[in-house]
Biotite code that builds the C-alpha atoms (Angstrom):
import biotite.structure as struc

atoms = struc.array([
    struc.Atom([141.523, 11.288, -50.367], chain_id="A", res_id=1, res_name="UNK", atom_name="CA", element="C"),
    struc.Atom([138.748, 13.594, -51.066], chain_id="A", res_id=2, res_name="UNK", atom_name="CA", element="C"),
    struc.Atom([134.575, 12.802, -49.505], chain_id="A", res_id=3, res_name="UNK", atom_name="CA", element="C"),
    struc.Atom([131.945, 13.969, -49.357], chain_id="A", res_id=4, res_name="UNK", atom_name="CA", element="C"),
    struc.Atom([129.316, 13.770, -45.974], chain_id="A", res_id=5, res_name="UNK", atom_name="CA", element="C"),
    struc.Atom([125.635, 13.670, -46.999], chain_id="A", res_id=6, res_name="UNK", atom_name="CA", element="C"),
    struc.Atom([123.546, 14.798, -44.383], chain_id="A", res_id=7, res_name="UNK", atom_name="CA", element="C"),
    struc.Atom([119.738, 14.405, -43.247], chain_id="A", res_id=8, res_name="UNK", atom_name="CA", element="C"),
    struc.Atom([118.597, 17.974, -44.762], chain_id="A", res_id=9, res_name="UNK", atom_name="CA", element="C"),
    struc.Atom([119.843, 17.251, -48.267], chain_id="A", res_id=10, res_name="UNK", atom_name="CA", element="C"),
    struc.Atom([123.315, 19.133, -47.655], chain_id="A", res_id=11, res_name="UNK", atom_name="CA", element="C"),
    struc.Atom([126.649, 18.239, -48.874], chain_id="A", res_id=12, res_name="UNK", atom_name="CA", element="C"),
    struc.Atom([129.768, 18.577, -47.067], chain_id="A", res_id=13, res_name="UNK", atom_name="CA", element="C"),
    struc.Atom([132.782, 17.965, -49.048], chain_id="A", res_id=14, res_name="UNK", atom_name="CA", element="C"),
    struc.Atom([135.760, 17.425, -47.084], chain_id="A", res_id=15, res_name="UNK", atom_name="CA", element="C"),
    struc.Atom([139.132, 17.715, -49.220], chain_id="A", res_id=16, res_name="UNK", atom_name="CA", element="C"),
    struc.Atom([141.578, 15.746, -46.419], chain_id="A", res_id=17, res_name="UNK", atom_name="CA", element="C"),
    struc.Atom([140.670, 13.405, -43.744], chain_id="A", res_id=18, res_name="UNK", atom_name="CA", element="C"),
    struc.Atom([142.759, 15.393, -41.244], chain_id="A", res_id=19, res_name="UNK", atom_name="CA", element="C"),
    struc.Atom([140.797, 18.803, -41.611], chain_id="A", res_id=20, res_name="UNK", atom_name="CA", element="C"),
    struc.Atom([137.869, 16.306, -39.249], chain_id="A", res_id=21, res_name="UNK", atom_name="CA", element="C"),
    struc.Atom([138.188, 16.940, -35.413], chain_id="A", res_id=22, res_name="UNK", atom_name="CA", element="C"),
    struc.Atom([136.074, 15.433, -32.968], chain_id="A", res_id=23, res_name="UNK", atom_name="CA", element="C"),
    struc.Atom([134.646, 15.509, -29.903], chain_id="A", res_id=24, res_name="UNK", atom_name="CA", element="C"),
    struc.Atom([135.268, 13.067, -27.215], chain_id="A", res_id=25, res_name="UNK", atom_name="CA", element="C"),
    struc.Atom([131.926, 11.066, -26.964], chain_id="A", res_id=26, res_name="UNK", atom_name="CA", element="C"),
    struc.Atom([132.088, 11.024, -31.134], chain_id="A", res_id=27, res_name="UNK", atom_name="CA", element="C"),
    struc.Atom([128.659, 12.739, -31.375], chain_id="A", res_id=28, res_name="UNK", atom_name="CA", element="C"),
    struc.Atom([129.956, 16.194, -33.449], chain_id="A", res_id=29, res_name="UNK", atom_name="CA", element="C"),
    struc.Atom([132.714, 16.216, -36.086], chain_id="A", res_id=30, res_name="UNK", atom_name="CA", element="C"),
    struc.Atom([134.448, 19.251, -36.846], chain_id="A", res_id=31, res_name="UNK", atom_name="CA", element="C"),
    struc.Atom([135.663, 20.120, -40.722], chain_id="A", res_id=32, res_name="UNK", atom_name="CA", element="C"),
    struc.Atom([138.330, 22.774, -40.984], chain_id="A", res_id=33, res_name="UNK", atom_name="CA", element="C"),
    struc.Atom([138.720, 23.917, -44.182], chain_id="A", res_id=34, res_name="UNK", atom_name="CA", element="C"),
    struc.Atom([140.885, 27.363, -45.147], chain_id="A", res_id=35, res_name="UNK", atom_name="CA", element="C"),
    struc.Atom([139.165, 30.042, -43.494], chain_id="A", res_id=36, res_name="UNK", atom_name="CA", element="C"),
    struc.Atom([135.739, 28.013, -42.814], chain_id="A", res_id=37, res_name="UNK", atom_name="CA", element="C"),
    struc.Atom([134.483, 25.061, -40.540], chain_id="A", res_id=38, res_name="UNK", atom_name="CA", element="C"),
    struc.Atom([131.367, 23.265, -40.506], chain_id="A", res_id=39, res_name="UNK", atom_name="CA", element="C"),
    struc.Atom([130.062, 21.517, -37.131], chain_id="A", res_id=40, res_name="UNK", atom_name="CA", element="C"),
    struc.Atom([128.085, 18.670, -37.388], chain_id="A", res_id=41, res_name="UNK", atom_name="CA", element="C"),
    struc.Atom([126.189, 16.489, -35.185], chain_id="A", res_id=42, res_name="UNK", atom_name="CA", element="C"),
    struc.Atom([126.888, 12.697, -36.717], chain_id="A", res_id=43, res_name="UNK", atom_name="CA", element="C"),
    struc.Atom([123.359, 11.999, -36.334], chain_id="A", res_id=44, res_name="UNK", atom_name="CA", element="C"),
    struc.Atom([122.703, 13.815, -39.672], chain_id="A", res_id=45, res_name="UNK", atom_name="CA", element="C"),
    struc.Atom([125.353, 11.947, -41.405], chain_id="A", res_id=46, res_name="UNK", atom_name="CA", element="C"),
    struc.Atom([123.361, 9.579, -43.794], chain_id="A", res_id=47, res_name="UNK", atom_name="CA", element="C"),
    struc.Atom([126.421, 8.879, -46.068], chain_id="A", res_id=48, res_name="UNK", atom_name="CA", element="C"),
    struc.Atom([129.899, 9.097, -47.016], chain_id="A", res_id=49, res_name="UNK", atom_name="CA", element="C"),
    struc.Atom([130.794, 9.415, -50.829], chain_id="A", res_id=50, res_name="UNK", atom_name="CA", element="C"),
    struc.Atom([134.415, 9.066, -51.696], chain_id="A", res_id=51, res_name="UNK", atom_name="CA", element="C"),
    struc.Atom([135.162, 10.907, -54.765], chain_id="A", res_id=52, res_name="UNK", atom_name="CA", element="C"),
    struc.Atom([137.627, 9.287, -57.056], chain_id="A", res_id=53, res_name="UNK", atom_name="CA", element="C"),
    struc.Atom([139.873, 6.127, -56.884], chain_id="A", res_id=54, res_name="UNK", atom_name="CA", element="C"),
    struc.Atom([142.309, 5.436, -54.038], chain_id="A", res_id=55, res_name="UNK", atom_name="CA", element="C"),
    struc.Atom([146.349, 4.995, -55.034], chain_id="A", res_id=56, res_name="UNK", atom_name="CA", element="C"),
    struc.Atom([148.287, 2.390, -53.924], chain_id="A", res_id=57, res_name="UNK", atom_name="CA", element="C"),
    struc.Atom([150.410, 4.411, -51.424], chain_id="A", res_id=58, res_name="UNK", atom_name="CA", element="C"),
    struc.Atom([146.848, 5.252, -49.737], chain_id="A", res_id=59, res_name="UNK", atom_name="CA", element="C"),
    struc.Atom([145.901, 1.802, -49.608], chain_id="A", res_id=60, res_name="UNK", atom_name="CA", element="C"),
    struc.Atom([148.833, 0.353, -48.119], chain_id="A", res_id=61, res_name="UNK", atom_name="CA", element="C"),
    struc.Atom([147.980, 3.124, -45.370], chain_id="A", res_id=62, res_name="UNK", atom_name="CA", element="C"),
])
């Protein structure tokens, strides 16, 4: 399910699949891969997550 990840300085991150996001082992930096792009972030600038659109029921039962 597609989201978005607000951040402290305005931008927008959207993220198109939960398993494009790698992270590091203290969970301070998350990693979005994306085609032939990645963004690094520090989680401190995260000030929201927006999911965009309405789950199924096959994502919901997990």
């Amino acid at each position: 399910m597609p989201f978005e990840l607000h951040l402290d300085n305005g931008r927008v991150v959207p993220v198109k699949q939960h398993d494009s996001l790698l992270f590091n082992e203290s969970r301070t930096m998350v990693l979005i891969v994306e085609q032939d792009s990645f963004h690094h972030i520090p989680l401190i600038h995260v000030t929201d997550l927006v999911v965009l659109g309405r789950p199924s029921g096959e994502q919901l039962a997990g």
